[in-house]
Structures are given as structure tokens and as C-alpha cells.
Residue frames relative to the residue before (quaternion, step in Angstrom):
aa qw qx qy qz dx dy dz
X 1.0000 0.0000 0.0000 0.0000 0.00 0.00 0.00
X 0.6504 -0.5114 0.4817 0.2887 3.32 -1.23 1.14
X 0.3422 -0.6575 0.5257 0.4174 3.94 -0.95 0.92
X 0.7267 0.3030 -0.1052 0.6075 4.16 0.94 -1.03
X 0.3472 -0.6382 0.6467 0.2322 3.47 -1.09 1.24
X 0.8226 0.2661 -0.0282 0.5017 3.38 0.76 -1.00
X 0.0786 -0.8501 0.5143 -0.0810 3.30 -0.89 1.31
X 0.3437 0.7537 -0.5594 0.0287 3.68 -0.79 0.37
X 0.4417 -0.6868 0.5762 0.0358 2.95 -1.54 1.54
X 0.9077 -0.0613 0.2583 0.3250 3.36 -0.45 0.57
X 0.4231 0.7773 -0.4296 0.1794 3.46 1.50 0.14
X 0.0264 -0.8228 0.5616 0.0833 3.01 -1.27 0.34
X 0.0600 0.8179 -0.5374 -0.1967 3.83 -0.63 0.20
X 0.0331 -0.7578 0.6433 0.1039 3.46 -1.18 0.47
X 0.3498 -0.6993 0.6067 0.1435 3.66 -1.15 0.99
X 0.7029 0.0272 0.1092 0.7023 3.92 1.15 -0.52
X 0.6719 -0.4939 0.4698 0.2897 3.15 -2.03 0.78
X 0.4975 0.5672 -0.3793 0.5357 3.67 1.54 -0.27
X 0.8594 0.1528 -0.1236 0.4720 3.45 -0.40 -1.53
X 0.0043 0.7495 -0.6564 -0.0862 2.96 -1.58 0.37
X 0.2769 -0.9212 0.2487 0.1135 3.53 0.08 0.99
X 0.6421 0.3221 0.0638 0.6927 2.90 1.60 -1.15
X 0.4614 0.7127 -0.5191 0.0981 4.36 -0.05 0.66
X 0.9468 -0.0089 -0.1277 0.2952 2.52 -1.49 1.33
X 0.1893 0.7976 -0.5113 0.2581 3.43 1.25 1.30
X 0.0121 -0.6913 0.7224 -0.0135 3.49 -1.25 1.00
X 0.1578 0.6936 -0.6872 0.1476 3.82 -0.74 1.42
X 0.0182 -0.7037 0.7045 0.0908 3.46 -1.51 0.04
X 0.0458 -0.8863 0.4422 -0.1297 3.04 -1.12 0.98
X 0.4584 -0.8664 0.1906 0.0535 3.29 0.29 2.02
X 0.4362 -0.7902 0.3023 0.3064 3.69 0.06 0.20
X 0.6885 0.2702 -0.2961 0.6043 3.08 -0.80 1.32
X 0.5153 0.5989 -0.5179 0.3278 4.09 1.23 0.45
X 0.2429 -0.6565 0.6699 0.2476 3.60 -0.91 0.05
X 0.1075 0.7874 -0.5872 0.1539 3.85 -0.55 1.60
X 0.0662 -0.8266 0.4930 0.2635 2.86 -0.85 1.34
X 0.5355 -0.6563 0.5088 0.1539 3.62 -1.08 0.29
X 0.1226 0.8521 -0.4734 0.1864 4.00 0.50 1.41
X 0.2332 0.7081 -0.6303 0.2166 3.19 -1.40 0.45
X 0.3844 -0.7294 0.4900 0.2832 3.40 -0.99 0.50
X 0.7636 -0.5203 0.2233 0.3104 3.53 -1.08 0.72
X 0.7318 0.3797 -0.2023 0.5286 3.50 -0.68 1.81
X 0.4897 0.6999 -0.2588 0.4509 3.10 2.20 -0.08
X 0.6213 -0.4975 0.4209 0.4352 3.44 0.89 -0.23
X 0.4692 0.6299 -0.5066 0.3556 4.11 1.00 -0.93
X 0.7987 0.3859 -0.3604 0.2886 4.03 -0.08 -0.23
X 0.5409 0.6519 -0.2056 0.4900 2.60 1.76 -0.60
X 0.5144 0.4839 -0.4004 0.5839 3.68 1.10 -1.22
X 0.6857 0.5441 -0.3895 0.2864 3.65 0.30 -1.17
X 0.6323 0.6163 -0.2472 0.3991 3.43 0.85 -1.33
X 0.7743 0.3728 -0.1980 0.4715 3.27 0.88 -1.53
X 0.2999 0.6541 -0.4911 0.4910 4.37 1.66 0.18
X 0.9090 0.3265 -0.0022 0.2590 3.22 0.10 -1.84
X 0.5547 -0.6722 0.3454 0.3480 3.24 2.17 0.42
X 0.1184 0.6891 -0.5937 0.3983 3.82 1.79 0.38
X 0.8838 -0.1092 0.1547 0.4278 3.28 -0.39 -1.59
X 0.4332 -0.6946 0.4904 0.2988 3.43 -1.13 0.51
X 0.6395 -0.4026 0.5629 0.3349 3.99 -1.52 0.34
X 0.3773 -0.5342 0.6944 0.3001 2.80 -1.66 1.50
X 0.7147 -0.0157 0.1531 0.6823 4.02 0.26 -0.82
X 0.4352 0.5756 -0.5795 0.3787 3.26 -2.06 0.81
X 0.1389 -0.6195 0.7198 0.2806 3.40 -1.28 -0.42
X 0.1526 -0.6376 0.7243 0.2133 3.68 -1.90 0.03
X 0.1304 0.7386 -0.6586 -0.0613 3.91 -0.95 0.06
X 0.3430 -0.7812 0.5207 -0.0313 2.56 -1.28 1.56
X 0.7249 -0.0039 0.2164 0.6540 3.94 0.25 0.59
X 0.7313 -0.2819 0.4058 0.4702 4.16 0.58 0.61
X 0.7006 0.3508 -0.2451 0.5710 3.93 0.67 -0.88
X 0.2335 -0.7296 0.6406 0.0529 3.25 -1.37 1.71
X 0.6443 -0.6273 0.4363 -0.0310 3.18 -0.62 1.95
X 0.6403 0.6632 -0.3392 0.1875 3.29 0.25 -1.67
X 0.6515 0.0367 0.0568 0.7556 4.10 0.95 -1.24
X 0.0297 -0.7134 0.6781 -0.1741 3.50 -0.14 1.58
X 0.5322 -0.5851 0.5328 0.3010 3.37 -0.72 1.25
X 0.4390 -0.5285 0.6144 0.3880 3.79 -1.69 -0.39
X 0.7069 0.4188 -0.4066 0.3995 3.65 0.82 -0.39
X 0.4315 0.5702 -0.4789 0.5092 3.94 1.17 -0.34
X 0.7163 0.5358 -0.4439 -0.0527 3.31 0.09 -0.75
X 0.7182 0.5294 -0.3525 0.2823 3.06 1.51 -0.71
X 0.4073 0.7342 -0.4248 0.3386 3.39 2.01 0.38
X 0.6920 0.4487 -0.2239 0.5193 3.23 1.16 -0.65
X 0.4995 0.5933 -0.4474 0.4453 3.84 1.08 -0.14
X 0.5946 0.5828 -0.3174 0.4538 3.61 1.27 -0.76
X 0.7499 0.4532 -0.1677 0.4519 3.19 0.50 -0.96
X 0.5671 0.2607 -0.1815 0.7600 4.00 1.47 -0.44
X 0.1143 -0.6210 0.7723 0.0692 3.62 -1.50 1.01
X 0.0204 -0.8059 0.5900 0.0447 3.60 -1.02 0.34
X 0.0684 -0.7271 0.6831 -0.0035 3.84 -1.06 1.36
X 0.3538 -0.7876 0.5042 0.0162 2.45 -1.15 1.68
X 0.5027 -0.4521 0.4941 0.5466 3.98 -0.46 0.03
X 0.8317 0.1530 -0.2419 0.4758 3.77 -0.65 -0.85
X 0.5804 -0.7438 0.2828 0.1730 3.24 -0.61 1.44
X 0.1025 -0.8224 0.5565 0.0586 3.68 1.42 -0.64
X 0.0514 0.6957 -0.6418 0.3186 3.38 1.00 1.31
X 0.1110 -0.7675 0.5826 0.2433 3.71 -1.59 0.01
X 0.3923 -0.8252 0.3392 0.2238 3.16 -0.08 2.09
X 0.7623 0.2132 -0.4433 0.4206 4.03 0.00 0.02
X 0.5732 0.4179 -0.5478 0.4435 3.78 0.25 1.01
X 0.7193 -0.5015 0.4644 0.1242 3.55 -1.41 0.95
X 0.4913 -0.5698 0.4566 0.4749 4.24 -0.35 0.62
X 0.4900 0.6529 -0.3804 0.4347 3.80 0.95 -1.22
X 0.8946 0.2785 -0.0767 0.3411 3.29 0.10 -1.62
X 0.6433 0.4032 -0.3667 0.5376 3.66 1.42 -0.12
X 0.3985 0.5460 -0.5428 0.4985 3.93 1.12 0.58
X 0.8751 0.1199 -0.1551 0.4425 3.20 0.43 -1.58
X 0.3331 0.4521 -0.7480 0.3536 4.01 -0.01 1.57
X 0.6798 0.4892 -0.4827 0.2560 3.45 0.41 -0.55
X 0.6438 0.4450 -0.3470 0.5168 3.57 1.58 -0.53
X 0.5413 0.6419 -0.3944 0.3733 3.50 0.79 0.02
X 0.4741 0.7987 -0.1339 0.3455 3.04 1.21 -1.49
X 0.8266 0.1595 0.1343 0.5227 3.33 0.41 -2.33
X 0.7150 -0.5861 0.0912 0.3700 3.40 1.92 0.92
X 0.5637 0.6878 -0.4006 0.2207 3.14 0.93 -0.01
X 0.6985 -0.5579 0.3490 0.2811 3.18 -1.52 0.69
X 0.8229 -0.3961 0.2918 0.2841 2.80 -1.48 0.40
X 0.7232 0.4379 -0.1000 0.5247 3.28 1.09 -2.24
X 0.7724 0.4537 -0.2389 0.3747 3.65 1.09 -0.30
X 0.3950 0.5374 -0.4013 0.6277 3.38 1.69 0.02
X 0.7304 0.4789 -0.2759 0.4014 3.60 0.58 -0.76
X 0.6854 0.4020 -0.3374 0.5048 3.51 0.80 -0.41
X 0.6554 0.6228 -0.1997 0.3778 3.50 1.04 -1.34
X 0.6336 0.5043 -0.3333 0.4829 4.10 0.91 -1.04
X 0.8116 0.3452 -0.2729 0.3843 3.45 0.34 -0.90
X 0.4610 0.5664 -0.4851 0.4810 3.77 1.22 -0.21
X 0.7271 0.3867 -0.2503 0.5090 4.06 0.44 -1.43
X 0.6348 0.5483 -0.4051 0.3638 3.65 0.76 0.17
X 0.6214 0.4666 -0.2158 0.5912 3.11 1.41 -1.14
X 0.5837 0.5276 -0.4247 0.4479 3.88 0.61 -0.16
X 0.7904 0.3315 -0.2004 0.4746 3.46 0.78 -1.07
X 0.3907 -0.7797 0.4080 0.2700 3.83 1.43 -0.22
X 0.4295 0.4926 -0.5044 0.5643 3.02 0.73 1.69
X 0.0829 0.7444 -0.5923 0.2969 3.70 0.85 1.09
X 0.7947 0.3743 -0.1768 0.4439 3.43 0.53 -1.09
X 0.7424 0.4585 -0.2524 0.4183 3.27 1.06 -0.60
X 0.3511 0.7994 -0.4684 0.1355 3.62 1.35 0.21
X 0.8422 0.3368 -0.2062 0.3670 3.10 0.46 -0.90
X 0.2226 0.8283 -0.4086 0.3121 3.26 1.55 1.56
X 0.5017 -0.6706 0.4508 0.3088 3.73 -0.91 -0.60
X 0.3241 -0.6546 0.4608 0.5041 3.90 0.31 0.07
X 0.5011 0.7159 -0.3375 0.3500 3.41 0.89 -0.36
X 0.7371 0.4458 -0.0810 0.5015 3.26 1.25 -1.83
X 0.6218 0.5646 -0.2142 0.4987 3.43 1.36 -0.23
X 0.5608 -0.5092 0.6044 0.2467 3.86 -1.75 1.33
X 0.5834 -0.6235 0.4056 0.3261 3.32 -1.29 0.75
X 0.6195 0.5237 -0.3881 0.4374 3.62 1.31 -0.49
X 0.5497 0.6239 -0.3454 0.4352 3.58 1.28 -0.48
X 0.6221 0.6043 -0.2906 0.4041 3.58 1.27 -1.12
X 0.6699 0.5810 -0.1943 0.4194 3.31 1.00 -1.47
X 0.4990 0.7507 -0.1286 0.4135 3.17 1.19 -0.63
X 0.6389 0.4066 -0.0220 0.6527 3.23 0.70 -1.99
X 0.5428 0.6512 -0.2632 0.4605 3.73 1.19 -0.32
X 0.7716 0.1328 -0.2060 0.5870 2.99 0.30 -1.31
X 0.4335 0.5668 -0.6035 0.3558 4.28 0.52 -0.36
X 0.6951 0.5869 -0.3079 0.2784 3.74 0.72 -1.36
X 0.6788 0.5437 -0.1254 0.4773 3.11 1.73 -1.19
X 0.7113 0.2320 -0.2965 0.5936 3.55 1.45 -0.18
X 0.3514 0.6071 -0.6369 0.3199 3.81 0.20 0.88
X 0.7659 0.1424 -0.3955 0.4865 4.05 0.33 0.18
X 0.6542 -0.5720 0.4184 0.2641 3.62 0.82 1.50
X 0.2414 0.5978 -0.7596 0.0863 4.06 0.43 0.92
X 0.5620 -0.5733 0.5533 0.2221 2.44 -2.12 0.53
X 0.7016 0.1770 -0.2052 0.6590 3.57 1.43 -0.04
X 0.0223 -0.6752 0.7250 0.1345 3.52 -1.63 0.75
X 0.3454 -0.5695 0.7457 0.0184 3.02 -1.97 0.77
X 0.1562 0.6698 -0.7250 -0.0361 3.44 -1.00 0.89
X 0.3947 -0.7427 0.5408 0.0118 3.33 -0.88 0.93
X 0.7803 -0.1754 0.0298 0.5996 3.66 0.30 1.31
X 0.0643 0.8370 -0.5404 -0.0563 4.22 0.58 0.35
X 0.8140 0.3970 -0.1084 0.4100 2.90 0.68 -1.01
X 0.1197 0.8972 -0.3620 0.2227 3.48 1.37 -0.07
X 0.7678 0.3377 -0.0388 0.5431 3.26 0.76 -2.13
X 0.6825 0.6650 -0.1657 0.2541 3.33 0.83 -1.24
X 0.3767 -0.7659 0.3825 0.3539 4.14 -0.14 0.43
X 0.6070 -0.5516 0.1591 0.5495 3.89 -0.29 0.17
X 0.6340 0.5987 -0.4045 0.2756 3.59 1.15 -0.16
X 0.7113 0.3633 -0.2635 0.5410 3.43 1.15 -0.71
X 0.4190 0.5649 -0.5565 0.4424 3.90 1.23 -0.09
X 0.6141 0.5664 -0.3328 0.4374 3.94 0.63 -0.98
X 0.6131 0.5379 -0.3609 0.4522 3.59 0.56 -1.32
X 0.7689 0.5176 -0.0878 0.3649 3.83 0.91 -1.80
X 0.4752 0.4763 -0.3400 0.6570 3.48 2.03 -0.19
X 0.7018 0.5611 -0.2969 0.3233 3.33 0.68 -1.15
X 0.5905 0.6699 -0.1491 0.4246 3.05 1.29 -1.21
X 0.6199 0.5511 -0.1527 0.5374 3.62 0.89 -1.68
X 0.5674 0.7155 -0.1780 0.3667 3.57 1.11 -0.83
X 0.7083 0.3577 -0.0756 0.6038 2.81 1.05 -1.66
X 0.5855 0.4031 -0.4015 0.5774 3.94 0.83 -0.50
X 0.7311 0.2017 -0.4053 0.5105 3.60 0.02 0.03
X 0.6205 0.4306 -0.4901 0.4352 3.83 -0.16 0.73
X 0.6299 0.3335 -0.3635 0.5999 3.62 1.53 0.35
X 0.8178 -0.1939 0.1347 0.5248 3.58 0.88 0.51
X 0.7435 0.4966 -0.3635 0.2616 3.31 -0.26 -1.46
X 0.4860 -0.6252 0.5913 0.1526 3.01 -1.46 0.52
X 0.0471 -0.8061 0.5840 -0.0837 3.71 -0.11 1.11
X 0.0407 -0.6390 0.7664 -0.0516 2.78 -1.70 1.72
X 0.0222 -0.6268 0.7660 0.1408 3.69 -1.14 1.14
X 0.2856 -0.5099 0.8030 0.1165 2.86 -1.81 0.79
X 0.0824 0.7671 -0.6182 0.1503 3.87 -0.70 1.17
X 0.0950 -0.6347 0.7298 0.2357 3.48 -1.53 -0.37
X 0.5388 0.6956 -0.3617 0.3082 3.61 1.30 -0.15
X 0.2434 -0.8083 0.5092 0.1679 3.41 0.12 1.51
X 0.7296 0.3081 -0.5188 0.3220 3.73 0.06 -0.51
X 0.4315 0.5466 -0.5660 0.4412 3.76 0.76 -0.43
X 0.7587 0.4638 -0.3963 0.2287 3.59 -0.38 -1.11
X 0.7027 0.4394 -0.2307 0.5098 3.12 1.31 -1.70
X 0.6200 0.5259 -0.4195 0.4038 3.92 0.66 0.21
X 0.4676 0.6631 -0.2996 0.5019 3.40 1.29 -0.84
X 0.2766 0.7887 -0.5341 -0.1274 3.57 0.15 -1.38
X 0.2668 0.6983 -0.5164 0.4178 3.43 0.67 1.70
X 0.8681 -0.2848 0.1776 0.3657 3.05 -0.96 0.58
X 0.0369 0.9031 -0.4237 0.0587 3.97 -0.10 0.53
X 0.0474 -0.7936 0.6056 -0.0339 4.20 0.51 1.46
X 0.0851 -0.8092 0.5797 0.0432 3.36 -0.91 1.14
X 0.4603 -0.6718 0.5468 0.1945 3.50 -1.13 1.39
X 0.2557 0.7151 -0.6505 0.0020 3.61 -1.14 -0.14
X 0.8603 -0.0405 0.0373 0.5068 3.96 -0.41 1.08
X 0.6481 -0.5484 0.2205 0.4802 3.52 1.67 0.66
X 0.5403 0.6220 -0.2281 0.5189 3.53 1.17 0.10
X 0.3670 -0.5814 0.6864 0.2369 3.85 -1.13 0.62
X 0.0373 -0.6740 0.7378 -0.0023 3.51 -1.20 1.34
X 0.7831 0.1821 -0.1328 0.5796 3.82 0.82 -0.72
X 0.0431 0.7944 -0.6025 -0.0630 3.02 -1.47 0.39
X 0.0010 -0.7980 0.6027 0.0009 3.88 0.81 1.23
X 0.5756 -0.5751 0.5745 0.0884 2.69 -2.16 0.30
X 0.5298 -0.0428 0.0920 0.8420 3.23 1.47 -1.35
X 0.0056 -0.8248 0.5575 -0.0940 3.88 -0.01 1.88
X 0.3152 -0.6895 0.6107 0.2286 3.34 -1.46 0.41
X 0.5084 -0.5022 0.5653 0.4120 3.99 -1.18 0.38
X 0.1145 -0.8898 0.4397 -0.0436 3.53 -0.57 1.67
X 0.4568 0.7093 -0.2162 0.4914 3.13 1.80 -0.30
């Protein structure tokens, strides 16, 4: 096993001689950490995210993903690497006339899977996130903390070895944001590799896990057991 699931050399992105979003970031990131990822809006954090998940590519830098340098990922690699990296997004991109059951398993449909393996696979990521019972609901019929949820199950049906959730709690009031920290918790004590992207300081400062702070595209902090310093 790779010592860093996650690598980056030096990355940088720039969209114009004006903006630069992303400069000169060097992070690494072991398997099985739980990092969160702060900064205050405009910092570059979606961007780092984008450029994880092969969204966008480095103006210069490298990324490695798991041993696999990223950096000029083909488009066809990508959906190999989408397996390996789950991502939850704040706005839930649920699809309202299919069932929690059935928006777990399009995403395994989607990237081919079989029949017998959509079948074994939905109800394991259901029962992790605790919406077994609620499968054969609507996103409609369902609390916004319940959505997220059906979110991240969707995101762990091809088993990444790393998730990103990317604002979770955003939508969500402080009781079910907790449940959704709480939750992320438990998926990283079976392995995963967790990256929140947040501005939510009490989450962070409750967490007390690891804590990389953006500021103007750039790493200013890097805690071990960090607090939201901004």
C-alpha cells in the first residue's frame, strides 16, 4: 500500500493571468485519515476538489491518486478513477421519481454493473447509512438529513477508497449536519479516506481531526488535531 493515498506536488491552477485559484499546494494524505479541508469562501477548497476528482486539470504540479498520477488524466480513465473517489455534493441531485433503492442502484447501473451485484451492493450502503427501511421511499418523502444520506450511500456503492463531501451540511440544520459528521465518522472507521471540504467551524472544532487551511489558494495551516482558524 501506497504510504499517501493522496498526493500533490506543487499544484497550481490558474484560469487567467488574474485569478489563480489553486497556488502552489503541496499536501499528502495517508489512508484511512479523516481531513477536514477549510477556508472561507473563494479560497480555492472547490477547486482543490475539482482538480482530486479530475473536474479540472493543473496549470503545473502533479496529483496522485492511490500510486496513479492524475495530473493529464485521459477523459476515458475518468470514470476509473470516479470509482475509487466518491463525492457528496451539498445539493443532493437526488432523482425525484425513482425510490432511495433505485437512485443507489443507477449509479451502479450507470458504470455497468450487473444485475446480481446491484442486488447485493444497495442494501449493504443502505444499512450503513440507516435508510434500510426507508428504501422504497421518494426523495420527496424524505428530511433533508435523510436526503444527504441516500447521497452519500449513492457515493459508496463502487466501494471508493476515498470520499469527498463537499459542503454536506450546508443545507442541513445543526441537528442532522451532526448526524452527517457523525455518519462520515463511521465510513472512515471502516477504511475510507475522508475529505470534508467545510466552512463549518463548530463541526471542525468538534471533530478534532486533522484540519488544512486554504487562504488565497495556498496552505496557511496544517493541524493535526486542528481548530477552524479563520
Amino acid at each position: 500500500m501506497a504510504q499517501h493515498i493522496i498526493e500533490l506536488h506543487r499544484v497550481s491552477k490558474r484560469y487567467s493571468e488574474d485569478v489563480t485559484a489553486v497556488n502552489k499546494v503541496s499536501l499528502q494524505v495517508k489512508p484511512g485519515e479523516f481531513v477536514s479541508l477549510v477556508g472561507q469562501s473563494g479560497t480555492g477548497k472547490t477547486t482543490l476538489m475539482k482538480l482530486l476528482i479530475g473536474e479540472e486539470r493543473p496549470t503545473s504540479g502533479n496529483i496522485i491518486i492511490g500510486g496513479w498520477d492524475i495530473t493529464n488524466i485521459r477523459t476515458s480513465e475518468l470514470p476509473l478513477l470516479r470509482k475509487q473517489i466518491g463525492v457528496v455534493f451539498q445539493d443532493f441531485k437526488l432523482l425525484s421519481k425513482k425510490t432511495v433503492y433505485e437512485n443507489v442502484a443507477f449509479a451502479l447501473e450507470v458504470s455497468g454493473a450487473n444485475v446480481g451485484r446491484i442486488r447485493k451492493i444497495v442494501p449493504q450502503v443502505l444499512k450503513i447509512v440507516g435508510l434500510d427501511t426507508k428504501k422504497n421511499k421518494f426523495p420527496h418523502q424524505l428530511s433533508g438529513g435523510e436526503k444527504q444520506r441516500v447521497v452519500i450511500a449513492r457515493s459508496l456503492s463502487h466501494k471508493p477508497k476515498i470520499l469527498i463531501a463537499d459542503e454536506p451540511t450546508g443545507n442541513l440544520d445543526s441537528l442532522n449536519a451532526q448526524g452527517i459528521v457523525t455518519l462520515l465518522q463511521k465510513i472512515n472507521s471502516l477504511g475510507t479516506t475522508i475529505i470534508l471540504v467545510t466552512h463549518d467551524r463548530e463541526i471542525v472544532n468538534a471533530l478534532q481531526k486533522r484540519v488544512v487551511t486554504l487562504d488565497s489558494g495556498k496552505v496557511v495551516s496544517d493541524q493535526e488535531k486542528g481548530k477552524y482558524l479563520l
